[in-house]
N, C-alpha and C positions, 0 to 999 in steps of 0.2 A: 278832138281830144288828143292830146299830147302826153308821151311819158318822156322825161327827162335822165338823161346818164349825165353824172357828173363830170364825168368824160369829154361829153359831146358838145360840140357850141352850138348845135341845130338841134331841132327837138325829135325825137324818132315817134314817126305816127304808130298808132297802136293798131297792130295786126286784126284785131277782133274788134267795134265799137260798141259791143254791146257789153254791159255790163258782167263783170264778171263774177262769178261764185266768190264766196268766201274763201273758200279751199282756197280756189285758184290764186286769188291776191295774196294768201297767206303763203301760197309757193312760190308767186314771185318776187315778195318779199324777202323771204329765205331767200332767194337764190340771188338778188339784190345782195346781202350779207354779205354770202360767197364770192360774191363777185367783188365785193369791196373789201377783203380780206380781213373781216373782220375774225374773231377769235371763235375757234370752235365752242367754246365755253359759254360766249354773250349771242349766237345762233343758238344751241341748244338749249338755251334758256328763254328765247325769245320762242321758239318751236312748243316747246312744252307751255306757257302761257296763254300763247294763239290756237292750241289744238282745246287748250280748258275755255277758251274762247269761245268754238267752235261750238261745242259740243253744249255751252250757254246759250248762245243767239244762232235762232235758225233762220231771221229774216234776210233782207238783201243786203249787201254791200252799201248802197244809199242812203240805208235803213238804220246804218248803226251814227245813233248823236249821244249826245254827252249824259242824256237821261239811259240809255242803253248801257254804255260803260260804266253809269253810277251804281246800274242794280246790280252788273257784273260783281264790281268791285266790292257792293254790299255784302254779296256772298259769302266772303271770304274762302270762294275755294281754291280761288289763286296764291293763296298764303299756305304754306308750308315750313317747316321747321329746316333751317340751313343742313341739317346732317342728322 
């Protein structure tokens, strides 16, 4: 298993092969952002999303498919009013 930098023409092997937590991919995501300078604004929104994520789905990283994100989304607790 391979994680890719956009950066990089080689694929950088992944330090740990075992699968990782939620949290965990949810922090290297985040820091994927950062690293690609993306805007404070479009990180703390993806942050606050993925932690109401979080706190929906306790199973594995593996574990999340399209029926997973459906019921999330069914929730509507990821919807809040702009301001």
């Amino acid at each position: 298993m391979h994680r890719y930098h956009r950066n990089e023409k080689e694929p950088m092997p992944l330090a740990n092969l075992s699968e990782p937590s939620l949290s965990a991919a949810v922090a290297d995501f985040l820091a994927d952002l950062t690293h690609a300078n993306r805007s404070a604004h479009k990180r703390r929104a993806y942050a606050t999303e993925l932690r109401k994520f979080e706190t929906f789905y306790a199973g594995s990283v593996a574990g999340i498919t399209a029926e997973v994100l459906r019921a999330f989304l069914a929730t509507g607790s990821h919807l809040q009013p702009a301001s």
